[in-house]
N, C-alpha and C positions, 0 to 999 in steps of 0.2 A: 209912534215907535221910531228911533234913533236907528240909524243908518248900519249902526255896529249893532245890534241887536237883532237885527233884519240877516244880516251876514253869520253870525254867531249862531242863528238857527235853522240853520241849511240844512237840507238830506243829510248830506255825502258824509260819510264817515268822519274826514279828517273835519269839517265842520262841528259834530259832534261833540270831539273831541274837542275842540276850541272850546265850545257852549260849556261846558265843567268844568275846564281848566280858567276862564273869565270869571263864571260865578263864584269858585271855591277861592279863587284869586284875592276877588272882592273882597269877601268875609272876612280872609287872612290879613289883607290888609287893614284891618280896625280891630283885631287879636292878633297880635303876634305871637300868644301862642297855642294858636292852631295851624301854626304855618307848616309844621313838619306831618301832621295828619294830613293837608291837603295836599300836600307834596306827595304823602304816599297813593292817598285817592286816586289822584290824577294816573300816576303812572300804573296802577293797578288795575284802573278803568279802561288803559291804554295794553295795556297788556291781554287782559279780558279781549278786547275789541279784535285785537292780533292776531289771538289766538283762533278766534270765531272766524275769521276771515280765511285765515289758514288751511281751517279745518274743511272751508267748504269748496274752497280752492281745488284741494288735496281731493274733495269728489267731483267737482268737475271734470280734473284732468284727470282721471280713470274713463269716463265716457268720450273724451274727447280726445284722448290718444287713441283711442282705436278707431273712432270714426276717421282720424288724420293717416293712420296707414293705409286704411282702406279708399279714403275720397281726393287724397291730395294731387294737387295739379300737377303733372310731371313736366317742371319748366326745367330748363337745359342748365340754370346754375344750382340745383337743388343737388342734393344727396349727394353729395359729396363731389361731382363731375365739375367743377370750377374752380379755380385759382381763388385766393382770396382776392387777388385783383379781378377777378372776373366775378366775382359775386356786389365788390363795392361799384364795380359797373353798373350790374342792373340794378341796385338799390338807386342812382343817382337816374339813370332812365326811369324809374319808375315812380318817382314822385309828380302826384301830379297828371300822371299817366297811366290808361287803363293797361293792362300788364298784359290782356291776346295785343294791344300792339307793341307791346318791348320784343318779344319775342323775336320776330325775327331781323329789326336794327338791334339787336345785343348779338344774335347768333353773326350777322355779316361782321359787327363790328369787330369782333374778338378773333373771327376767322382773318379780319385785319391787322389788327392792333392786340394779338394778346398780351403783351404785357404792360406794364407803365414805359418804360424805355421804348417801346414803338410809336406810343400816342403820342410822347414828348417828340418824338423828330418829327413828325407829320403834319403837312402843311396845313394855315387854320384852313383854307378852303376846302379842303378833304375831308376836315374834320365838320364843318358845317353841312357840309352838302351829306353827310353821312348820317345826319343825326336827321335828316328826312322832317319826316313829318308829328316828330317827337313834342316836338314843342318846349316853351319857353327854350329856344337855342341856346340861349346866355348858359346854360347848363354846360353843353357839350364844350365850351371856353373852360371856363373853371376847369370839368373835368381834367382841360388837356393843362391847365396851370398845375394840379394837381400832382400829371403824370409828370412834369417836370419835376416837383419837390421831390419825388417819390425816386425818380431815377437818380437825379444828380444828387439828392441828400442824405439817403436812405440804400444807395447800393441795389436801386432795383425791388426792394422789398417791402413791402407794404405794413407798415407799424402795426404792434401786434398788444401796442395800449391805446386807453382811453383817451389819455391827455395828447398823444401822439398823435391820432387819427384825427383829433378836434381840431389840432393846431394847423394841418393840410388845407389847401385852400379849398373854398367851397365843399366841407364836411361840417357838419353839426352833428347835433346830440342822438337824432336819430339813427344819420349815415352810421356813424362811429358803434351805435349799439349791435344795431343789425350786422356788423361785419364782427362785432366779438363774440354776438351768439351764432350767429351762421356760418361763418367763416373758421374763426378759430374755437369755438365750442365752449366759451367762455360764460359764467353764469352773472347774467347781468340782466335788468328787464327792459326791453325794448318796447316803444312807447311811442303808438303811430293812431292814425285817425280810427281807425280799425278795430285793433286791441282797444283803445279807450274805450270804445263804444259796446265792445262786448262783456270789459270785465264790470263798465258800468251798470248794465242793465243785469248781468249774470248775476253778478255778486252782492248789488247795494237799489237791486230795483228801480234804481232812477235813469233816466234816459240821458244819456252824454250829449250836450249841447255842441258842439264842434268848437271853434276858434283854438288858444293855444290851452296846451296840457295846463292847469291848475296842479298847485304841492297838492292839493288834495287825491288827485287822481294821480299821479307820480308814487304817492304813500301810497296807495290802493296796488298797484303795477307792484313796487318791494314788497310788497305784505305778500301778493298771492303767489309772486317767483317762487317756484320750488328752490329747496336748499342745495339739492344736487344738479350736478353742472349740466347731465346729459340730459337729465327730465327738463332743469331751467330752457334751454335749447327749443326740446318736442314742447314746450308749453307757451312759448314766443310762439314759432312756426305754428301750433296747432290753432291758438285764439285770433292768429292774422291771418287765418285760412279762414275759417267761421266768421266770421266779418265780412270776411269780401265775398263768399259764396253764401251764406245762410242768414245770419245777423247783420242782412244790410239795415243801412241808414231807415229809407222809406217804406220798405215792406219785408221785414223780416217774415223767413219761410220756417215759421214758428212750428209747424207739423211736422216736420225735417228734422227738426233738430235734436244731434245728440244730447244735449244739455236740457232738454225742457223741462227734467223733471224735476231740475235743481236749482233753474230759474227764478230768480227774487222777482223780477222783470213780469215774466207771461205770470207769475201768482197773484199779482199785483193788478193786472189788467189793462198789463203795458202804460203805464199812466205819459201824457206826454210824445206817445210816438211821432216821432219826426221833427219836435220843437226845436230848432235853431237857434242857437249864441248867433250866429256870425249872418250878414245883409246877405238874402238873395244873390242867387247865382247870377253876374250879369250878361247879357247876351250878346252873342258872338260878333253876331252880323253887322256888319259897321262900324267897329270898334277899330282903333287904331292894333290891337292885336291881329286883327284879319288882315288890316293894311300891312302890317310887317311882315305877314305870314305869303303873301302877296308877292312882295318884292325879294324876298329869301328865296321863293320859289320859281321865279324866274330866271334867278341869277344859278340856281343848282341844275336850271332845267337849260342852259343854254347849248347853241349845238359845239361840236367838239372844236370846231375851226375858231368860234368864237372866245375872246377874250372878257368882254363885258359887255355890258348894256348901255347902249348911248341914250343919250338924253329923248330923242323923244320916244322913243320903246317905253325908258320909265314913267314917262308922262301919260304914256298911254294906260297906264296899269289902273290906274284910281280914278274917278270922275271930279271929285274933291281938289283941287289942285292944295289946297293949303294943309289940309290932313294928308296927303302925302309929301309934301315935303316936311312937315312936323316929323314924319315916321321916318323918312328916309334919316333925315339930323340924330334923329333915335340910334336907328341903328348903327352907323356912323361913330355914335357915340361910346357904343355899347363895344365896338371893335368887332362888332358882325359885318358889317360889308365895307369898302372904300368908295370914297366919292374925290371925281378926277377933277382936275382943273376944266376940264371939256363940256363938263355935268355929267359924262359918262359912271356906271357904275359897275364895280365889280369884288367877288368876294374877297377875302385879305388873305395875302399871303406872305 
């Protein structure tokens, strides 16, 4: 069996789809005229399909809107209490990172910096040392490249399109959704490891493999978006709540859950649970990320009289000498810390 054959017969819906739209393809092309019959197949198949998805969509969020009143996490940029600059804050904290520790570097930061015009004036050292133990740093750079466009291009005000928000430094597809459905109330479907994983097994029984969104799960996401803007909203927020608290990854808390009864997923007998697209998680310890994480932390943890870290403090930091100067050239590079003429080190400012 051919490679495209193998692909063309997959679960997932928009696969499905493929698989009729190929075969009746075929035919068509050795009659030409049955070509307008396939044409209408196809799209009638697709409509079918739409429709059924819709439909079951439409009873999911009746269970799951109320479970999301009653269970949701009362984090400090929700329900309305955040700027929309303070909601693409913690969307950009929270990728990547578990969300009990955004909480309280989003609450210090914004009690610092709320708007874009503050982060922009702000020294980077401040702003590294501020993003703690957030991880991947390079983050809170962008952000503050960010808060510059945003002040000086934009009047202060955070773009309230798609194409807008995309074009900001350090914003993609995700940042950009999540601040039009949560921030301005906007009906658009927002599309994170989370939701994937829920509307995959809820709706189409199969278990979402991780790495990047596939069109097929993208067409899955528009299909079950409700049509109205305030439901589209509670049905983002409610499926990325249930993901992170009930329909985790490796042990979904199937007894719990509002949705069981509607579940394509638990009818099925969860086929797949845990299966992974993307290599094992690699481990921490010894990695040139623990070495950066290392010397960032020294340099935010310095006492107040001091300016940097001399040469052999950072020497002391790693046993390795050659993987830390690999890391130290790293971050050097990345415009996370300065390195002097002395060998001394210290954050940028």
């Amino acid at each position: 069996m051919n490679d495209t054959r193998e692909r063309s017969t997959g679960n997932g819906p928009g696969n499905r789809v493929d698989a009729v739209r190929a075969d009746r393809t075929h035919v068509a092309s050795h009659d030409p005229s049955v070509s307008d019959a396939v044409h209408a197949g196809v799209v009638e198949h697709e409509d079918v399909e739409r429709g059924a998805v819709e439909s079951h969509a439409a009873a999911v969020a009746e269970s799951l809107g109320a479970w999301w009143r009653a269970n949701a996490r009362d984090l400090p940029w929700r329900f309305g209490r955040a700027t929309s600059w303070g909601v693409l804050v913690s969307e950009v904290m929270s990728q990547q990172t578990q969300m009990s520790r955004v909480v309280p570097y989003w609450t210090a930061w914004m009690d610092r910096w709320p708007d874009a015009r503050a982060l922009a004036a702000a020294p980077k050292a401040d702003v590294i040392t501020a993003w703690g133990r957030l991880g991947y740093p390079r983050r809170a750079l962008r952000l503050q490249e960010c808060a510059r466009v945003v002040a000086e291009s934009c009047g202060d005000v955070l773009p309230r399109t798609y194409e807008e928000l995309t074009a900001l430094p350090g914003i993609g597809d995700y940042t950009a959704s999540a601040v039009m459905s949560f921030a301005y109330g906007e009906r658009i479907a927002v599309i994170d490891t989370n939701i994937r994983r829920v509307l995959s097994r809820v709706l189409t029984g199969v278990e979402s493999r991780g790495g990047a969104a596939s069109p097929a799960e993208r067409a899955l996401a528009a299909r079950a978006l409700p049509r109205d803007a305030a439901s589209s909203v509670l049905w983002n927020q409610s499926v990325m709540e249930l993901g992170a608290l009930v329909c985790t990854a490796k042990a979904p808390a199937c007894d719990a859950c509002p949705v069981a009864d509607c579940c394509a997923f638990l009818a099925a007998g969860r086929p797949g649970l845990g299966e992974r697209r993307t290599r094992p998680r690699q481990r921490f310890a010894g990695t040139d990320r623990q070495v950066r994480g290392i010397v960032l932390d020294a340099l935010r943890h310095l006492p107040p009289e001091a300016t940097t870290l001399d040469r052999a403090a950072a020497r002391a930091l790693w046993k390795d000498r050659a993987q830390l100067d690999a890391c130290i050239a790293s971050l050097d590079d990345d415009g996370l810390i300065e390195m002097l003429p002395d060998g001394s080190l210290r954050l940028p400012r």
